[in-house]
MIMAR-642961 format. One record per residue: residue number from 1; y, x, z of N, C-alpha, C, O, CB in turn. Coordinates in steps of 0.001 Angstrom, whole numbers, plus 500000, padded with zeros to 6 digits. Last residue first. Glycine has a CB too. Example, Ala and Ser with C-alpha at 12.3 -4.5 7.8 and 13.67 -1.06 7.14 Angstrom:
! residues 2
- 2:497750:512850:507080:498940:513670:507140:500030:512900:507870:501138:513409:508039:499402:514084:505725 .
- 1:494310:513190:507800:495500:512300:507800:496700:513200:507800:496681:514236:508465:495527:511308:509046 .
***
This chain:
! residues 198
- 198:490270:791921:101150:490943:792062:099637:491405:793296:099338:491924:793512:098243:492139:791184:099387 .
- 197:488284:790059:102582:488078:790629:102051:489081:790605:101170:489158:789661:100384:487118:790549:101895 .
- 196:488763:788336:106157:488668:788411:104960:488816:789821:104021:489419:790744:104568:489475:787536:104702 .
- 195:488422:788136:108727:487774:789534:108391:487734:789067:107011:486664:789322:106457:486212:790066:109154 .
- 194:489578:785649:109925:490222:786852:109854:489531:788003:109515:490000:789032:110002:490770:787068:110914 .
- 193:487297:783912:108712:488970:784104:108552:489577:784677:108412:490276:784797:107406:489631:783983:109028 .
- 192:485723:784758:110288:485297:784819:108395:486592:784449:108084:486966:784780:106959:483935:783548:107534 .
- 191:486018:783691:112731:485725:785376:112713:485595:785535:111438:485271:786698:111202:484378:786030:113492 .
- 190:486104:780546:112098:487584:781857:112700:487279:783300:112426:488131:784056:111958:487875:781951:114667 .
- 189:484166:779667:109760:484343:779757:111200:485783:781127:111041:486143:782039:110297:482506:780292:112171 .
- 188:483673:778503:107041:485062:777939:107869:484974:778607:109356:485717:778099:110196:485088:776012:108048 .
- 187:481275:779584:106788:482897:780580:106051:484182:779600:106976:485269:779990:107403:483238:780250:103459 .
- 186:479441:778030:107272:479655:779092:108218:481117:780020:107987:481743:780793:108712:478331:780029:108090 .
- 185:478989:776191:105060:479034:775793:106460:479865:777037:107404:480824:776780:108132:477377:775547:106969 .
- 184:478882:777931:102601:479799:777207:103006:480001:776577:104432:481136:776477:104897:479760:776422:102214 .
- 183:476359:779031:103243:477749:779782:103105:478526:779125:103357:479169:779405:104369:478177:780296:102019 .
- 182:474871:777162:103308:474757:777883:104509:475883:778337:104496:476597:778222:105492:473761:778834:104694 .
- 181:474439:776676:100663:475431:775357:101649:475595:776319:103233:476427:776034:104094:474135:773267:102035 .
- 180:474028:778695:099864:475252:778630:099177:475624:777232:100129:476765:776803:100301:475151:778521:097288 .
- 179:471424:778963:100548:472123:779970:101279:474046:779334:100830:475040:779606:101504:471488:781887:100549 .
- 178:470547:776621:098613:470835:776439:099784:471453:778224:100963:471807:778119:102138:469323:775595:100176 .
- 177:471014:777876:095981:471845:776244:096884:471420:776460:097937:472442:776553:098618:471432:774467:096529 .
- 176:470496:780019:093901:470404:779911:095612:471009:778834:096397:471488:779074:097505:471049:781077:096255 .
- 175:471483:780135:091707:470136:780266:091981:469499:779914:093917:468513:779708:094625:469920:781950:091416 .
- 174:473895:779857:092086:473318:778849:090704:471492:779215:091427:470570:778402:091490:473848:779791:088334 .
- 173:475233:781557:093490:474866:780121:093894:473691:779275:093010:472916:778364:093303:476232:779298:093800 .
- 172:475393:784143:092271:474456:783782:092869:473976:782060:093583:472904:781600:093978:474634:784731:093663 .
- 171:476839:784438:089405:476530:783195:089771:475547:783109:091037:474824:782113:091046:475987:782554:088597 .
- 170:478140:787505:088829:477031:787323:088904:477272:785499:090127:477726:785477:091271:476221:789008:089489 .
- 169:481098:787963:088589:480593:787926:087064:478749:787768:087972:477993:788179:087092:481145:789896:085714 .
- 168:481830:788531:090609:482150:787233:090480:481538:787281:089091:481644:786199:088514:483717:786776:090702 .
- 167:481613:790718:093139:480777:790140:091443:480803:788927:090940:479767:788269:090840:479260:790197:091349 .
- 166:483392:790959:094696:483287:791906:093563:482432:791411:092544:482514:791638:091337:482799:793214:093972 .
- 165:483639:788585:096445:484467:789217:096547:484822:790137:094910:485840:790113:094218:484087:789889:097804 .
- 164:480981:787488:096385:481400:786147:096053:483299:787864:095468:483793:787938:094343:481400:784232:098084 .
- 163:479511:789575:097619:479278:789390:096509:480188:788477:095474:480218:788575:094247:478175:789048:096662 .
- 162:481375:789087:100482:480976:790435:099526:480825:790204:097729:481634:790507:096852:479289:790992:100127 .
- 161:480086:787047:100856:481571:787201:100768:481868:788914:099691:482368:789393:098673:482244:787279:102757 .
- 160:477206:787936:101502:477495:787141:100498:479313:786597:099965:479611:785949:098962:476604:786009:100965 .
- 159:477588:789477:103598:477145:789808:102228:477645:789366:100888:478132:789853:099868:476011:789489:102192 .
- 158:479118:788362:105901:479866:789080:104966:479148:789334:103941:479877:789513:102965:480388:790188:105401 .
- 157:477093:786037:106152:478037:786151:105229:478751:786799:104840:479310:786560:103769:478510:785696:105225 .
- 156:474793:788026:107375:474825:787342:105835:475883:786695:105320:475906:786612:104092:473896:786363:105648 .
- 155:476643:789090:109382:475919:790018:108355:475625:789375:106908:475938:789787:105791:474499:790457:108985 .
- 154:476324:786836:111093:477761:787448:110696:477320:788126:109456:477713:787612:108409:478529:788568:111866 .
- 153:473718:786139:111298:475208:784819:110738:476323:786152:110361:476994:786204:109330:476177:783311:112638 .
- 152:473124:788217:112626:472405:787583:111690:473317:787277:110711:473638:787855:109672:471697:786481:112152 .
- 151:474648:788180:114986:474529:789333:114468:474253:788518:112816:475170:788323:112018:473255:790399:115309 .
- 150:474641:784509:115937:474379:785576:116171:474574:786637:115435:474942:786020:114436:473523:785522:116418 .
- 149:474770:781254:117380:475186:781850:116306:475497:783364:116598:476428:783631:117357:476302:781106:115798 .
- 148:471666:779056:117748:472817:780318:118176:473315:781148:117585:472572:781999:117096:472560:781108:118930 .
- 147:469533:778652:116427:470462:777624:116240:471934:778305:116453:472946:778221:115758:470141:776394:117270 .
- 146:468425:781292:114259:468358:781241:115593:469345:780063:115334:470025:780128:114310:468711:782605:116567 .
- 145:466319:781179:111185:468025:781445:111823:467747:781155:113134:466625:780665:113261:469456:780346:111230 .
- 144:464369:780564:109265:464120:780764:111003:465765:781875:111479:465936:782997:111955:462019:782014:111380 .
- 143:465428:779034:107379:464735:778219:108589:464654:778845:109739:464752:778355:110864:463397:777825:108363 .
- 142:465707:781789:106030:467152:780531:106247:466386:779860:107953:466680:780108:109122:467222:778647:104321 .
- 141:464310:782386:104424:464132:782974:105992:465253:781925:106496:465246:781442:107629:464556:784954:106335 .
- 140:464383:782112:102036:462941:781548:102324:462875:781615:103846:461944:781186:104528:461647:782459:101587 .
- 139:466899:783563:101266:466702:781882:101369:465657:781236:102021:465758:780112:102515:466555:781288:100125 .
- 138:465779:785965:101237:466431:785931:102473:466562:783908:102413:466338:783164:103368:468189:787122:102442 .
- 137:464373:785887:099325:463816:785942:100367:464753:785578:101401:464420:784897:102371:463248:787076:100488 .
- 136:466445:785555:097270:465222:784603:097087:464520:784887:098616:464068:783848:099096:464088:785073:095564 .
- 135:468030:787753:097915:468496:786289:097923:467603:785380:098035:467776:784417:098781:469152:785914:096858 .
- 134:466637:789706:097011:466569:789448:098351:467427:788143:098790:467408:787663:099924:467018:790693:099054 .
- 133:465884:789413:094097:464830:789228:094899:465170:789287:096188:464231:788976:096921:463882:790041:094658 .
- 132:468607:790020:093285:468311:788419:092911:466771:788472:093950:466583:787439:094592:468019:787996:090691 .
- 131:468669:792460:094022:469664:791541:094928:468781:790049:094295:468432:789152:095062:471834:791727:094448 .
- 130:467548:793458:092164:467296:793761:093505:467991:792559:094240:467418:791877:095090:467846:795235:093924 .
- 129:468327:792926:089835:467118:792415:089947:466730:792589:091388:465753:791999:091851:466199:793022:088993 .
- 128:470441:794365:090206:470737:793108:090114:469198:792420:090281:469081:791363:090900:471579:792819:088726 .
- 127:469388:797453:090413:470307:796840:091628:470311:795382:091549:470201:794833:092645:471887:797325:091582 .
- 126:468318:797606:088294:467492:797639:089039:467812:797164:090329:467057:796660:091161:467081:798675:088987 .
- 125:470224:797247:085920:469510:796171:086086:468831:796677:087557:468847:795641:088221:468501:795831:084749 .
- 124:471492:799580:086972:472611:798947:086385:471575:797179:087166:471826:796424:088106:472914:799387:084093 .
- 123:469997:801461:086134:470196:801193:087549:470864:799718:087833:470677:798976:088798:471120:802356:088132 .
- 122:469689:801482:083515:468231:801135:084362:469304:801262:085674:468579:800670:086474:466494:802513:084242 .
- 121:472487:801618:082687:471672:800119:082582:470456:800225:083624:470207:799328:084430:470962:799782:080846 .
- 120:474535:803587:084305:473105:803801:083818:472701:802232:083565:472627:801626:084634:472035:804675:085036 .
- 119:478494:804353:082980:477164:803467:083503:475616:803272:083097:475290:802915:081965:477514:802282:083372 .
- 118:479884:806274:082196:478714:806958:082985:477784:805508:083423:476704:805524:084013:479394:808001:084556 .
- 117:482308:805356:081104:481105:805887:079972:480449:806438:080971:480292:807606:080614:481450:807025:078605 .
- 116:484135:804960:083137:484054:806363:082666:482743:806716:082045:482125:807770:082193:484305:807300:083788 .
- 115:483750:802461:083486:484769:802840:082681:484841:804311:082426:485570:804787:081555:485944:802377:083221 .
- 114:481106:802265:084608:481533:801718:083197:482731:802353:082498:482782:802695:081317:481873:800253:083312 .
- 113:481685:803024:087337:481005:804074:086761:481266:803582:084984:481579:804448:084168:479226:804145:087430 .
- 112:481906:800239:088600:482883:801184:088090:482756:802998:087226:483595:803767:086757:483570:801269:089369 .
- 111:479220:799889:088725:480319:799290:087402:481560:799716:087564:482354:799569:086634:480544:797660:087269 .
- 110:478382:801306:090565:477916:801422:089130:478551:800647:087890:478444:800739:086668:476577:801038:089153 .
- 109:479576:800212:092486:479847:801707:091983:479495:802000:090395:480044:802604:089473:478894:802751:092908 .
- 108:478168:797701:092673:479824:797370:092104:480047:799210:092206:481190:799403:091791:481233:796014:093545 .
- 107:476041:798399:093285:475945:797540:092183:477566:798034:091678:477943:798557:090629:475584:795715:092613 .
- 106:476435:799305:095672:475880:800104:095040:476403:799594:093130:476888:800233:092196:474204:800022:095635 .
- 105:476722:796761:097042:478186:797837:097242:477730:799235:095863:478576:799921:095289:478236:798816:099580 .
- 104:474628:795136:096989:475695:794919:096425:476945:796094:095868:477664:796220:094876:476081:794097:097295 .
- 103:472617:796874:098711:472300:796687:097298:474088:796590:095849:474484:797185:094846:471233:794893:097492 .
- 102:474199:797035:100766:473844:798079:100264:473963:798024:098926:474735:798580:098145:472749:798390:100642 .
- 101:473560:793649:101489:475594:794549:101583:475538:796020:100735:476531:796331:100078:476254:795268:103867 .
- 100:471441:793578:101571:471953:793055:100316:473422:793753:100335:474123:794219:099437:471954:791299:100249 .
- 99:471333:795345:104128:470428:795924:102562:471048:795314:101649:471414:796025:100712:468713:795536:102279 .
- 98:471919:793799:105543:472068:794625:105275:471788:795131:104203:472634:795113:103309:471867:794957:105881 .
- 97:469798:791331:105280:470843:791311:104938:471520:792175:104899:472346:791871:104038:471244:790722:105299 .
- 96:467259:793137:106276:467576:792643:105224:469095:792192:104560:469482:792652:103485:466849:791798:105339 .
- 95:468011:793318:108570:467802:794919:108095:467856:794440:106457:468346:795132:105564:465994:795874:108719 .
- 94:468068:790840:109795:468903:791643:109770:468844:792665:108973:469968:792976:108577:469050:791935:110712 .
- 93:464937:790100:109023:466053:789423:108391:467411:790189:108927:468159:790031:107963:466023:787776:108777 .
- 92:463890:792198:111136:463881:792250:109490:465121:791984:108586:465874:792678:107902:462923:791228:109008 .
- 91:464610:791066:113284:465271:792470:113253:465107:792384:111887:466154:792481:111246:464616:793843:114074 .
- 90:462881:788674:113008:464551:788439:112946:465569:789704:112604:466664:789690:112042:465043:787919:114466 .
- 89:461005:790223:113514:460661:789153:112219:462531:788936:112106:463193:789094:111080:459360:787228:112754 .
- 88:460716:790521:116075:460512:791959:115246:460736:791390:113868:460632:792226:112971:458845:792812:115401 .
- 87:463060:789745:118716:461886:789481:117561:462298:789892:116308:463343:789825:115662:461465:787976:117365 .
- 86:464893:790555:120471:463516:789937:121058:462503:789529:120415:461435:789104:120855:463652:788943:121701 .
- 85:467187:791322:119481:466168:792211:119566:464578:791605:119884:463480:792086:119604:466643:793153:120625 .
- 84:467592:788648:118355:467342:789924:117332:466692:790593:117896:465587:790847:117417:468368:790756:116832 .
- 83:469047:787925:120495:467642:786980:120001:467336:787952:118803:466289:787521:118319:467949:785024:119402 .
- 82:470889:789625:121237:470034:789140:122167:468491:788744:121163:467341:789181:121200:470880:787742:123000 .
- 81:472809:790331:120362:472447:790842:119153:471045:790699:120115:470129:791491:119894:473185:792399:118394 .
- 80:475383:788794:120945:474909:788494:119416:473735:789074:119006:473278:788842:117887:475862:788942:118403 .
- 79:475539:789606:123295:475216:787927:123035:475076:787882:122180:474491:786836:121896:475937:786857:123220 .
- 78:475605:792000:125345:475085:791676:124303:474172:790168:123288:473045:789884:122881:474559:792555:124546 .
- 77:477695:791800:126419:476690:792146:127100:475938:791998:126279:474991:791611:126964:476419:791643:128169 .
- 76:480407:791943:125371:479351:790339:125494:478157:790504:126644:477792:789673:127476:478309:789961:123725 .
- 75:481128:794360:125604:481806:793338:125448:481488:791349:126163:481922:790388:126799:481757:793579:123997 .
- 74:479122:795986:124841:480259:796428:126217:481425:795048:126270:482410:794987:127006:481393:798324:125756 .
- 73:477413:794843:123105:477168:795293:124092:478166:796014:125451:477883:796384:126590:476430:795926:123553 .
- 72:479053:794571:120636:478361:793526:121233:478176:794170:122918:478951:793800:123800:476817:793200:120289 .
- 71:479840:797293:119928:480866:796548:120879:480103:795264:121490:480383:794873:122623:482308:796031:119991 .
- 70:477103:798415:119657:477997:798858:120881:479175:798063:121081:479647:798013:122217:478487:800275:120751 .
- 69:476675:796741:117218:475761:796871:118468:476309:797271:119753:476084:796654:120795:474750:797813:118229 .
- 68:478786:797392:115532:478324:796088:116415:477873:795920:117417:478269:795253:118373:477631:795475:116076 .
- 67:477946:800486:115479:479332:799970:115804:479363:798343:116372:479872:798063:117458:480240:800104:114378 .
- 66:475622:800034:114218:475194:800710:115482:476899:800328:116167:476972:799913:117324:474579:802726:115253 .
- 65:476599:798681:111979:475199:798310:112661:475485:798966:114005:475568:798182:114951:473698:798954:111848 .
- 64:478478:800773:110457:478671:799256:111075:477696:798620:111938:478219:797879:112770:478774:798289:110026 .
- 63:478564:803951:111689:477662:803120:111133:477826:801356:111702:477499:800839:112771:476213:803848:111515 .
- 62:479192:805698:114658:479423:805130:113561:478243:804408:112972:477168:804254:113551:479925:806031:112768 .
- 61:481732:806601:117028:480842:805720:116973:480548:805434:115119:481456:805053:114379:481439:804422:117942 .
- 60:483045:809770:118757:483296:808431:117473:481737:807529:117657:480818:807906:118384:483464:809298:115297 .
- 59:484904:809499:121629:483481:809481:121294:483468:808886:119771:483813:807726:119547:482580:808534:122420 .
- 58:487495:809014:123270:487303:810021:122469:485636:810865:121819:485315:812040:121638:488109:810843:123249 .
- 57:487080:806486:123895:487138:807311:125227:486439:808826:124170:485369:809423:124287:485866:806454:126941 .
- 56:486002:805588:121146:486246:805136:122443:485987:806240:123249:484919:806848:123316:485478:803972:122833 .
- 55:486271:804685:117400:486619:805640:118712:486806:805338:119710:487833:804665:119798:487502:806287:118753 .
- 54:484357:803721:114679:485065:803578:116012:484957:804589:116909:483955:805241:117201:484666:802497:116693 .
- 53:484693:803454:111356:483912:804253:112688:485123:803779:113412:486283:803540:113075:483518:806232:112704 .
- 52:483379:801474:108302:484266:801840:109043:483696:802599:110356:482490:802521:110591:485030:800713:109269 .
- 51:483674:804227:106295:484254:803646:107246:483117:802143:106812:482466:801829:105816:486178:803646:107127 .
- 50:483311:807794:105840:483012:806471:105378:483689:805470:106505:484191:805952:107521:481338:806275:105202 .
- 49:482732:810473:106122:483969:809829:105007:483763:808432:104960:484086:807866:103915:483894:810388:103313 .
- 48:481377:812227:107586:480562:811480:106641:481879:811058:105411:481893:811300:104204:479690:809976:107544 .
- 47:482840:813004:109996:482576:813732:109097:482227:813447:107388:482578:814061:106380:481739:814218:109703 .
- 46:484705:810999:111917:483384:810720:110800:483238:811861:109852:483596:811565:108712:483608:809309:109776 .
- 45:486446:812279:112883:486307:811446:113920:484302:810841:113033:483231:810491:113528:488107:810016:114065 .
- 44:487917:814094:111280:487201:814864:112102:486636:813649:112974:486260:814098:114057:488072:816051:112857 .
- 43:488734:812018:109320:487622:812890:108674:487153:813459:110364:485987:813215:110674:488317:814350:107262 .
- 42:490609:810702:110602:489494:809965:110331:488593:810767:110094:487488:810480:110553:489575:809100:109397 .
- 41:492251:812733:111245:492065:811775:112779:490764:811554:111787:489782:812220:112115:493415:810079:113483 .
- 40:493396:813127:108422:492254:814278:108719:491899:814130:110628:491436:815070:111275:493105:816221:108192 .
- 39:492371:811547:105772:493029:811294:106704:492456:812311:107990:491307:812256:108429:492971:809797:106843 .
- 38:491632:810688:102956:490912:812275:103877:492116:812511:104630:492872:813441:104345:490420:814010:102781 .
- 37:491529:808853:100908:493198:809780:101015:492591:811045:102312:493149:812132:102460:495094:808324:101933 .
- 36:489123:807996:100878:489777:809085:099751:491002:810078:099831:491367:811156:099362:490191:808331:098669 .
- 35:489394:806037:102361:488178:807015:103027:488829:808257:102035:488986:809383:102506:486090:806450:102690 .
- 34:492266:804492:104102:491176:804705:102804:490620:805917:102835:491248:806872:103293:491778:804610:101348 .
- 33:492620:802642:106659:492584:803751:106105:491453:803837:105137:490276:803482:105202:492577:804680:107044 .
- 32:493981:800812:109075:493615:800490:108070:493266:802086:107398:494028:802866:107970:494656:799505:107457 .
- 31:493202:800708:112737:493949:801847:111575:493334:801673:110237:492259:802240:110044:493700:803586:111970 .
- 30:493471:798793:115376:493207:798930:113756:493766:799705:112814:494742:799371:112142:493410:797917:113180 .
- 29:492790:799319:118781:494065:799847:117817:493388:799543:116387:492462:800345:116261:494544:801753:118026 .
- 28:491412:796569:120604:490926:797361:119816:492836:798181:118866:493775:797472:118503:489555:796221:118768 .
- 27:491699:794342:122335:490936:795613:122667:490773:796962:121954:490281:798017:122355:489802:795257:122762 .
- 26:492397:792322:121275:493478:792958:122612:493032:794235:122325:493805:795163:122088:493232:792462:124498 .
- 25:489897:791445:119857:490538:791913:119320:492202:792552:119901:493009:793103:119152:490361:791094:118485 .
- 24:488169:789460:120771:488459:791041:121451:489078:791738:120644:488769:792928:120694:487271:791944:121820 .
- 23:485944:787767:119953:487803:787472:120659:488132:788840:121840:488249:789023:123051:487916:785420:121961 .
- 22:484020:787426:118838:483986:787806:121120:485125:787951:121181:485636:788255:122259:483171:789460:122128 .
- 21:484971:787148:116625:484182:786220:117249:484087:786763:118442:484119:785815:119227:482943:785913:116658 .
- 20:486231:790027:116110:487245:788392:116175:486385:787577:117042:486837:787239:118136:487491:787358:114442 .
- 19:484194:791049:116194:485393:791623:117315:485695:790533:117248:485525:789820:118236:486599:792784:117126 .
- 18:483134:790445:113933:481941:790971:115017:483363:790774:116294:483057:790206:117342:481010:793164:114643 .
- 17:484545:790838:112006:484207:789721:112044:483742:789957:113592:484407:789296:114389:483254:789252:110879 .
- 16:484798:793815:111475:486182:793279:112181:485460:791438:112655:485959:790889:113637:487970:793292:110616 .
- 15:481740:793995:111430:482695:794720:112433:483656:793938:112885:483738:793425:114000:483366:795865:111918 .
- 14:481804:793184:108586:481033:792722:109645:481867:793576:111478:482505:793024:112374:479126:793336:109095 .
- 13:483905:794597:107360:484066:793256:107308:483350:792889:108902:483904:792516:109935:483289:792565:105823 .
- 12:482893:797192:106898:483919:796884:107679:484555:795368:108329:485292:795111:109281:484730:797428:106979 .
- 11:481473:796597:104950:480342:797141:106476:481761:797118:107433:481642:797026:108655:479257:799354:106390 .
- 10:482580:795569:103013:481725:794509:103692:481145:795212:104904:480465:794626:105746:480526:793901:102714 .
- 9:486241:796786:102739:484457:797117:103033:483548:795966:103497:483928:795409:104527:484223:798254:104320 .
- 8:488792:796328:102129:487617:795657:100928:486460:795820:101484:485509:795197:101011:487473:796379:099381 .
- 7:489861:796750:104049:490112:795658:104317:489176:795345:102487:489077:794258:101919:491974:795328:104818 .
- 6:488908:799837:105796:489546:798835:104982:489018:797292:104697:487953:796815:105090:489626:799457:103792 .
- 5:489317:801415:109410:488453:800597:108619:489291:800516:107285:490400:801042:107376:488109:799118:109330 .
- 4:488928:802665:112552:489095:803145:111278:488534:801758:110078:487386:801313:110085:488127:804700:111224 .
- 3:489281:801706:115827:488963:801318:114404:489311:801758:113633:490494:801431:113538:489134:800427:114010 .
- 2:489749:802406:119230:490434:802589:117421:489414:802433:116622:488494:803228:116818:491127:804172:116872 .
- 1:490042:801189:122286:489181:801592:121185:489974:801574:119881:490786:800686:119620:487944:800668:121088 .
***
């Protein structure tokens, strides 16, 4: 299998994290590649331009979510993404933490949008007020984590590695101690090692 990815994407993050932890990383070719330089293996493999996508047995695969899902599943049989499917309340808290990776990645366009005098404030605030309300929820969901470490675990910390990565000008700890002891508990694992962000 080939991997298209970089090494700043949080949707790439969860992926390379996703492989390290089922320790399958034998398995896979890693082709670091930036979506801009229009690498033309990557463009005809993702039309879209985005990364990261996977290639197997000359099939692309895309979208980090559906890319987990299929290596979970030819790999594990699907051990990470077991107790997710089996409840409609946990699929949330996934679709949620996603969303903060969205929210976030959106946030940090729009500040690069600053330097070319194009930054909108109403979006500007609508993204940060966004993220400060799914932090607050996603904290309130903490309790119902599976003990088993799953899809879930991986997703919310790349988020929050994410955030810790590009918005260091936003304090989410200050408001959130306890996702912030969660963070810390879970960043020492091996698969948040090697899917660091730079």
């Amino acid at each position: 299998m080939k991997l298209f990815y970089t090494l700043s994407s949080p949707y790439a993050a969860c992926v390379r994290a996703t492989i390290s932890e089922l320790k399958a990383e034998h398995l896979f070719e890693f082709v670091e590649t930036a979506p801009f330089d229009n690498n033309p293996e990557f463009l005809q493999a993702n039309p879209l331009g985005k990364v990261p996508c996977l290639i197997d047995e000359g099939a692309a695969i895309l979208d980090s979510e559906v890319i987990c899902d299929y290596i979970d599943a030819n790999i594990s049989g699907g051990a990470l993404f077991e107790q997710v499917y089996a409840n409609w309340q946990l699929k949330t808290f996934y679709s949620m933490c996603s969303g903060l990776i969205d929210l976030s990645v959106n946030r940090r366009i729009e500040k690069l949008r600053e330097k070319e005098g194009l930054k909108s404030e109403f979006w500007w605030e609508r993204y940060q007020t966004a993220i400060e309300r799914t932090l607050t929820e996603i904290e309130k969901r903490l309790s119902s984590l599976p003990e088993e470490f799953c899809i879930i675990h991986i997703n919310l910390v790349c988020a929050l590695n994410y955030l810790d990565f590009r918005h260091g000008d936003f304090d989410w700890r200050s408001q959130s101690s306890d996702l912030a002891r969660f963070h810390g508990e879970y960043i020492k694992r091996p698969c948040f090692e090697s899917s660091k962000l730079s």
